[in-house]
N, C-alpha and C positions, 0 to 999 in steps of 0.2 A: 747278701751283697747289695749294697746303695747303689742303683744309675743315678752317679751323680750327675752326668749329662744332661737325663731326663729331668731331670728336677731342677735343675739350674734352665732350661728352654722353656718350661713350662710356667716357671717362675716367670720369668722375663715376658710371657703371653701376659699371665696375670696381673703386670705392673704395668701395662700398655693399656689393659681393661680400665683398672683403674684410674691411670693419665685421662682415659678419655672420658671417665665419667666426673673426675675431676675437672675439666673445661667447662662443665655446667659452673661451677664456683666462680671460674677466670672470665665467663659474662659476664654473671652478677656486680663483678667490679668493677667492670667497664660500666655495667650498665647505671651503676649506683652513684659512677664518678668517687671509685676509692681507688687512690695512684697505689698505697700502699699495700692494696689487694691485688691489683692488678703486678704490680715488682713480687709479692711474695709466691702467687700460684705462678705466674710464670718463671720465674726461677725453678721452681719444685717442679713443674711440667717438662722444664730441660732436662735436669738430675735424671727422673724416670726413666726419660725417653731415651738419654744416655748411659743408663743404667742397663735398661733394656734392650737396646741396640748392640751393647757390647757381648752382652749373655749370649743373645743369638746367632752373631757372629764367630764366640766361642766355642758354639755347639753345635754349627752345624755340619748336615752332612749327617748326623747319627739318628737311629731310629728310637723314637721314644717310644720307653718301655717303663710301667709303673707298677709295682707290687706294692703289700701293705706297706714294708716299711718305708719304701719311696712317698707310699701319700703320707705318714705320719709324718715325716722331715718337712717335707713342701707344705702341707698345712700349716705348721708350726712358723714354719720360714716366712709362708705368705702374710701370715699376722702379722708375724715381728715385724719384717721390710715395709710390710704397708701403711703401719703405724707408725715408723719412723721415717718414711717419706710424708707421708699423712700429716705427720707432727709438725713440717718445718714449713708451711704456709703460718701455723702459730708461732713460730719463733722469727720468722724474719720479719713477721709485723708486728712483733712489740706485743703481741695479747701478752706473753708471761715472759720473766723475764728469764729464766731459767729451760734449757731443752728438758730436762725431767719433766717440768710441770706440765711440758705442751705434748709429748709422751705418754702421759698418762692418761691427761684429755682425750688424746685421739682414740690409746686405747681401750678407754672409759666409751668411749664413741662405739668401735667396730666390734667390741664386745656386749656391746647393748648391757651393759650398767648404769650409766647414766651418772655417775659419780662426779663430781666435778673439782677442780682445782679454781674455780672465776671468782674472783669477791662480787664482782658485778657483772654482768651479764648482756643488759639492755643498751651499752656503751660502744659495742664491740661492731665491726663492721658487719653490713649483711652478708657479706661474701663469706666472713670468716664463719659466722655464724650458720651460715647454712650448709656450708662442710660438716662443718663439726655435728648438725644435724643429723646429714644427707649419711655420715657413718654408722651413726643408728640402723639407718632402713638398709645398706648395703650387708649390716654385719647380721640382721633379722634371721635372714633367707638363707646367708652364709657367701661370702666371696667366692669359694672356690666353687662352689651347688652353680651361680649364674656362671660362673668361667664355665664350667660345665654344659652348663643350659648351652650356650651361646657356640659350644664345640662345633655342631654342625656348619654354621657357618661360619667358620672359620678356615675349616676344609683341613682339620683336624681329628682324629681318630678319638674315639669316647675311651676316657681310662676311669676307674674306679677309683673314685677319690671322695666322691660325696658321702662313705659311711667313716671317713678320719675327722670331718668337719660337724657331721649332724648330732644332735642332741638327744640322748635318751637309751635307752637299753633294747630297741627296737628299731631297726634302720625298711623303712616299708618299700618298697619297691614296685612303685604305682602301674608302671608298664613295662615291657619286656628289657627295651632298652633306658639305661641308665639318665642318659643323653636327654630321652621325653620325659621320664620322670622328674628330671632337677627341672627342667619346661614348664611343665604344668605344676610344679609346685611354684616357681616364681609367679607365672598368670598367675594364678589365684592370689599369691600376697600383692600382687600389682594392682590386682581390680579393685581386692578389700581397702587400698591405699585408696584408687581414686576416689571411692563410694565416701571416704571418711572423709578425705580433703570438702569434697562436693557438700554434704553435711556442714561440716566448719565456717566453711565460707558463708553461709548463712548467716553466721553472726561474729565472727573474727575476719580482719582481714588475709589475703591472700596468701602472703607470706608465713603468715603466723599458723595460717591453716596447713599449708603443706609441711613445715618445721615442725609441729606438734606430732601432725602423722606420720613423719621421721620415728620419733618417740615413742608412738603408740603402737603401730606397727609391728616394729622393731622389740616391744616389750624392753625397751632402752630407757626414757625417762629424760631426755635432755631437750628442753625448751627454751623460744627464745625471750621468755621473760624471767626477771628475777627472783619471783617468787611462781614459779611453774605454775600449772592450768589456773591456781586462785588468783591469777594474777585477772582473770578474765570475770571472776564474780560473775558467772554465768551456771545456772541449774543446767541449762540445754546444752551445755559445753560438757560442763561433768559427764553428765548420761550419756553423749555422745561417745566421749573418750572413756568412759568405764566399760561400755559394750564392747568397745573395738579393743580393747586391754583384755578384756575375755576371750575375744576373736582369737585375738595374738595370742593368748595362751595356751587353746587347743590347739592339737594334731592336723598339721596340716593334709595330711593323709587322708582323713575323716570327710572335708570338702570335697575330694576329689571324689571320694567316692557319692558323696551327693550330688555333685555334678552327673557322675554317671547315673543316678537317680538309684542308690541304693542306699535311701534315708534312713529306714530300717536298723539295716546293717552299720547304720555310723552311730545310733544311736543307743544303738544295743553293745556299741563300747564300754566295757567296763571301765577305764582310765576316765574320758568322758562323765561318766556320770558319778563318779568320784569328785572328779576336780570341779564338777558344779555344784555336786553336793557339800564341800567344804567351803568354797564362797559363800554359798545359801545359809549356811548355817553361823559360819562366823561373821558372816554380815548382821545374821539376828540377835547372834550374843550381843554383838558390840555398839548396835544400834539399842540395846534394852539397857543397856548399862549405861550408855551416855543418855538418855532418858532418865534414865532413874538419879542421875547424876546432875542434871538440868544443864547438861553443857550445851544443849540446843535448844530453841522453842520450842518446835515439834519433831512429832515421831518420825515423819518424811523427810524433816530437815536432817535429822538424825542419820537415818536411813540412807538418806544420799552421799553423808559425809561417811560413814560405815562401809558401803559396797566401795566406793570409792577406793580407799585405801586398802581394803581389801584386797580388790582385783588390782590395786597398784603392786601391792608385796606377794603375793601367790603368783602373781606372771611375771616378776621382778623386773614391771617396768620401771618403779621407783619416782612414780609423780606426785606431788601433792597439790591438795587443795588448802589443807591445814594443819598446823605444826602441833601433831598428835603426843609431841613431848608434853602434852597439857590435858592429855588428855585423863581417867582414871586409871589407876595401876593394872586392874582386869583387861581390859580393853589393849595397853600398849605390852601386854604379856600376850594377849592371843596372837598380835601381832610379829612377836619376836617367833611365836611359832610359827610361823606363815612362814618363816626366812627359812625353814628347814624343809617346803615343802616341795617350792617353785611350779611351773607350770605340766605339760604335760609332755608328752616323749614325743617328738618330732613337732613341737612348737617353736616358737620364736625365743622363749622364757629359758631364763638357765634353774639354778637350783638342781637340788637333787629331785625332785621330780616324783610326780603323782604313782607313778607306774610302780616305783620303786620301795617308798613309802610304802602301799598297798601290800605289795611282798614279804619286806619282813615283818609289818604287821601279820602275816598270814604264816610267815614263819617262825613267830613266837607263839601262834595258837598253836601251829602241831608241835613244835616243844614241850607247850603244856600240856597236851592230849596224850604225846606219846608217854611225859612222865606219869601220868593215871593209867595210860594202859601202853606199857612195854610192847607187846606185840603187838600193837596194832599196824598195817601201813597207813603211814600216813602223807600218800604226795600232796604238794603244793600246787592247788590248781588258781588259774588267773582267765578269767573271762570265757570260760568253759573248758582252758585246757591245760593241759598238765605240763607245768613248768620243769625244764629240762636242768639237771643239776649243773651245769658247767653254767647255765644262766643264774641258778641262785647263789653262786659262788660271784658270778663277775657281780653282781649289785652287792652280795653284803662286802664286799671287796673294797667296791667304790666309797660305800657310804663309809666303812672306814676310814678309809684314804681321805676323804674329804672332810671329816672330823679333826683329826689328825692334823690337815693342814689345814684350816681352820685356826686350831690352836695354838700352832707355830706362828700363823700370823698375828693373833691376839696377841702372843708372847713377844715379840717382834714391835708388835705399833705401842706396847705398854713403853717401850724405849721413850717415848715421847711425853712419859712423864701427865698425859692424862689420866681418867678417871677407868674404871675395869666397863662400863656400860658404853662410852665410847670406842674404847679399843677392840672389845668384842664385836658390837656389831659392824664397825669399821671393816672388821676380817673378813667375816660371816658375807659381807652384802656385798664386797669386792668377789669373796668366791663365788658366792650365788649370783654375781652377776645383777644386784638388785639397786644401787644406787643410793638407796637414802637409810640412815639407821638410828639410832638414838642420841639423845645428849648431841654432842658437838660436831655430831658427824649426821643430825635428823633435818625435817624437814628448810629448817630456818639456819642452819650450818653447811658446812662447806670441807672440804679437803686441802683448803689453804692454808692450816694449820698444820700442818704436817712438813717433817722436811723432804730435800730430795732423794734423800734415801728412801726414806718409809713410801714415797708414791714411786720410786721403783717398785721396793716390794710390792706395793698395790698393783702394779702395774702386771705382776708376774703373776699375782692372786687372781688376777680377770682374765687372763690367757689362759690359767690351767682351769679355773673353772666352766669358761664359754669352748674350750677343747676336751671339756669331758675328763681331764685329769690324764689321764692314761693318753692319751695321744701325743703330750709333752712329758710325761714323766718316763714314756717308750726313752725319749731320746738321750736320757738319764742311766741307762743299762749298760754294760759290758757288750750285750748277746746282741743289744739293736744293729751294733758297728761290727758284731763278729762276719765275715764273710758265708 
């Protein structure tokens, strides 16, 4: 049984959160003197507020009550609606001319992809521009995790909703109650924000500094300049933004327990030193080959431009320095692998994910073992402990599922009459939530080439991917609506 009640009230909390976080936008266009910012977010601040206003009125008087299937619906719901209020500060000021395209943006934005539909970028207002940011950092942590966080003071009851929204095959459960945990997991990506903004500002300005760490953060990818971080020709920008793109790509989880001072125990992570392990190494492949290749002076210049993209595609923030469509065939093939890795389980990063990779890697060795020795047992163990079947079922599941649709959507964008290298990773980095991908869709391309049809589809491709698949495909069933 759906409380649809409950999830229409909760909704209407949720779009009030956002209105008000959205009034940070509706200064900047006062502040900046943009009339057309200022008429576009206040209209979209009325819509909410009336939107919201009405819900609660409709529903009150009833006691919220939320089970699995209630949070699947309201996650899913809170995307959609927030992205398409989200959307219409872009459409009523002219950024595109089409609602699809401003749609997609947004939800390229709250989904931390980073994809874009702008031919130009740097033209656009600061207010619009630092929305379209500021969705990055909001979608990082996850909407509904701060509606969560923020429950106490609200003088609302904690429902479980933050494992429909989190990312990865492990939902960690930092303190007793739910309510401190989404808490301290926002602190931490807050402080890591202002640490980086602080860094930035050193040698970008202000705006640009907090707009990036939008991006970075968020493991999202959308900047306020035209050609993303190289736009700044800064070594000490790279380094900065490639650390904090690693940040974003661990376990948030892992912090907290360093905060509590058990460094040990975060770092005796197996996912952890996986996912570093793979950066380290495909940083040194790609930096020996573009060496040997002389597409750089030196091995540091190499090197920087290597870790770079690296940590841009493994945490699928999708920033560049440089349009690696140039680069050696080895190098932009290690890379297409990265799109299958994504960051780690309870990160900012989509993709399918370090944890899970590791898995049936480990579930194809005991296939091969058991085929040499029949009787042997052979459980699946993962970071010292033995992986329980109903979990190695939901990952090879998923990674199906996500293949699968994957291909549907290559199948889908080939309608468009480009090349098999663009349509694929066109798919691939909408689902993986990754933002930039090859040919006409890579570092020096854009999403404007697509109609409004195909950046729907896109649009659908970054929902079921930043919702983990199964949290929107639940809502695709018979049995979700059976009573």
């Amino acid at each position: 049984m759906i409380h649809t009640k409950s999830v229409l009230r909760l909704l209407a909390y949720i779009h009030l959160l956002v209105a008000a976080l959205m009034l940070i936008s509706l200064a900047l266009a006062f502040y900046y003197d943009e009339p057309e910012g200022v008429r576009a977010f206040g209209i979209t601040e009325a819509a909410m507020l009336l939107f919201s206003i009405v819900l609660i009125v409709a529903t009150r008087g009833n006691e919220i009550i939320i089970r699995a299937k209630d949070s699947y619906l309201l996650v899913t719901l809170t995307w959609v609606l927030a992205t398409a209020f989200g959307a219409l500060p872009l459409y009523i000021s002219g950024t595109f001319e089409t609602y699809p395209q401003c749609y997609f943006e947004i939800m390229s934005g709250f989904t931390t992809t980073g994809a874009t539909a702008l031919q130009s970028i740097e033209d656009k207002m600061y207010s619009i521009l630092f929305w379209r940011n500021m969705t990055n950092w909001l979608g990082g942590m996850g909407i509904v995790v701060l509606f969560v966080a923020l429950l106490p003071f609200m003088g609302t009851r904690g429902v479980s909703l933050v494992g429909a929204e989190s990312v990865g095959p492990t939902k960690d459960k930092l303190t007793p109650k739910i309510q401190h945990t989404a808490f301290a997991l926002w602190t931490i990506y807050t402080v890591f924000s202002v640490i980086q903004v602080l860094l930035l500002w050193i040698k970008i300005p202000l705006f640009d500094a907090v707009t990036v760490m939008f991006g970075t953060m968020g493991a999202a990818g959308f900047a306020p300049r035209n050609s993303s971080i190289g736009s700044y020709h800064s070594a000490y920008v790279d380094i900065v933004v490639t650390i904090f793109m690693i940040i974003a790509g661990s376990n948030f989880a892992l912090y907290f327990k360093m905060v509590k001072g058990k460094w040990r125990e975060a770092f005796r992570d197996a996912e952890l030193r996986q996912y570093l392990g793979i950066i380290a190494v495909f940083t040194l492949l790609i930096t020996l080959n573009l060496q040997s290749s002389n597409s750089y002076g030196s091995f540091f210049t190499a090197m920087r431009y290597a870790a770079f993209h690296v940590a841009s595609i493994i945490t699928t923030t999708g920033f560049a320095t440089f349009d690696y469509n140039f680069w050696p065939a080895f190098s932009k093939v290690l890379l297409i692998m990265l799109f299958f890795v994504g960051g780690c389980a309870g990160s900012a990063g989509g993709g399918i994910k370090v944890v899970r990779i590791s898995m049936l890697l480990s579930l194809a060795k005991n296939a091969i073992r058991k085929r040499l020795h029949p009787e042997a047992v052979t459980p699946l163990i993962y970071s010292g402990s033995v992986v329980k079947p109903d979990v190695i079922l939901s990952v090879a599941g998923f990674v199906a599922t996500y293949i699968l649709t994957g291909f549907i959507g290559t199948l889908l964008f080939s309608l468009s009459g480009y090349g098999f290298e663009t349509c694929f990773t066109a798919s691939f980095l909408l689902l993986g939530n990754i933002g930039i991908g090859m040919a006409d869709v890579g570092p020096s391309g854009n999403f404007s080439i697509f109609s409004d049809f195909l950046l729907s589809v896109g649009s659908f491709l970054m929902l079921v991917g930043r919702l983990e698949l199964f949290t929107v495909y639940a809502l695709f069933t018979k049995s979700f609506w059976k009573r």
